[in-house]
C-alpha positions as CSV (number, residue, x, y, z in Angstrom):
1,X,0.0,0.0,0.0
2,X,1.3,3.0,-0.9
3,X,-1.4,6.0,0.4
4,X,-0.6,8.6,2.6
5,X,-2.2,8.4,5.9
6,X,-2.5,11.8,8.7
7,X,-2.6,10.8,12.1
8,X,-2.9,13.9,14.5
9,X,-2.3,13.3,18.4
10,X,0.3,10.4,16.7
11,X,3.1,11.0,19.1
12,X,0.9,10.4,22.0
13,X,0.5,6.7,24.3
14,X,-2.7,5.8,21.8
15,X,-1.8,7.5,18.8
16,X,1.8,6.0,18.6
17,X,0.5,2.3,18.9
18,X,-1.6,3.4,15.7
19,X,1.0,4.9,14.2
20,X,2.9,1.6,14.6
21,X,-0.1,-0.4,13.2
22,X,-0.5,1.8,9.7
23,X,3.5,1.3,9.3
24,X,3.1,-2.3,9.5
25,X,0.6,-2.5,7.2
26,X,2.4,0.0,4.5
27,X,0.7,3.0,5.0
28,X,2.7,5.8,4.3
29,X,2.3,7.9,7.4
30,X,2.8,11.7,8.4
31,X,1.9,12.4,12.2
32,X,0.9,16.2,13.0
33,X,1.7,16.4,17.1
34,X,2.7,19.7,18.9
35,X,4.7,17.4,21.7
36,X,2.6,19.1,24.4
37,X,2.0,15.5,25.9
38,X,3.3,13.0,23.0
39,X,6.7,12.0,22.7
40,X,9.4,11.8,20.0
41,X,10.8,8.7,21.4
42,X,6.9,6.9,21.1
43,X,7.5,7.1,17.0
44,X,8.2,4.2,14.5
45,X,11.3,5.9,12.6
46,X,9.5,4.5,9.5
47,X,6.9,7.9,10.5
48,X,7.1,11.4,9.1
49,X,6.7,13.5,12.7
50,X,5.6,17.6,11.9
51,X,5.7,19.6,14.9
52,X,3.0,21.4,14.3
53,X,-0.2,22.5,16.7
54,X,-3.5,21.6,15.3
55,X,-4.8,25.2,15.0
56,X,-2.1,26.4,13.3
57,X,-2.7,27.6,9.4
58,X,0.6,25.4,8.9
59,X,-1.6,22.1,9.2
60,X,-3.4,23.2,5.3
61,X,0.0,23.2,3.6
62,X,0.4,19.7,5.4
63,X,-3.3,18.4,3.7
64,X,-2.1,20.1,0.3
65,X,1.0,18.5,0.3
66,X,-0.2,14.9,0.9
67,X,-1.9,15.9,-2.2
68,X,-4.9,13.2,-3.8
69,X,-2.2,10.2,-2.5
70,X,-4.0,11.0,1.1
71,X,-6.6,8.6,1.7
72,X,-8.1,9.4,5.0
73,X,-6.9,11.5,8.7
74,X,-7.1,9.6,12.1
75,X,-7.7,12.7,14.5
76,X,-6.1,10.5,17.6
77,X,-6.0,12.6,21.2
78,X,-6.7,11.9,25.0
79,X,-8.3,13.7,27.9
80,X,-5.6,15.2,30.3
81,X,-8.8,16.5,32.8
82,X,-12.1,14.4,32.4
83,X,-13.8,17.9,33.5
84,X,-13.0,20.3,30.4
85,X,-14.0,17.2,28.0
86,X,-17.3,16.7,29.3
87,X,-18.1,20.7,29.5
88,X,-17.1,20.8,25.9
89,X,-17.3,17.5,23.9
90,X,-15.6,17.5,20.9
91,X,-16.7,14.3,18.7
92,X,-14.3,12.2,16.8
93,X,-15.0,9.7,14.1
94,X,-12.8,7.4,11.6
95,X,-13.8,5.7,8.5
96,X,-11.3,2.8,8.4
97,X,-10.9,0.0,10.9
98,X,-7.2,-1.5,11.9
């Protein structure tokens, strides 16, 4: 497999470990992570990390780049206080299955 794969929150505990999985299977894979809580170390070398905070305007050029050859995102990220994510839910939802 060849395709391009974004995985934000990829440096990250849960994000790494899917990070890891899409390698395996031969996705090509670019990981957007600020390093706020996720960690370089946590990568599979075989990843393309880009420091780079979700809000930023960077993050388009990033989507442009991967060009048609992206086939899908995997917006990947954990709760560090239960309280905040319950005041303001933010849904998340994936179209492909490990």
């Amino acid at each position: 497999m060849s395709d391009s794969i974004i995985v934000t929150g990829g440096a990250g505990f849960i994000g790494s470990h899917v990070v890891d999985r899409l390698v395996e299977k031969g996705w090509r894979v670019h990981v957007v992570d600020d390093l706020s809580t996720g960690k370089r170390r946590n990568l599979d070398p075989a990843a393309r990390l880009h420091v780079i905070d979700i809000r930023s305007r960077r993050l388009g050029a990033l989507f442009r780049g991967c060009g048609r050859r992206s086939s899908s995102t995997s917006p990947l990220r954990s709760a560090c206080a239960v309280r905040p994510m319950i005041r303001w839910p933010t849904p998340i939802s994936t179209s492909w299955a490990l």
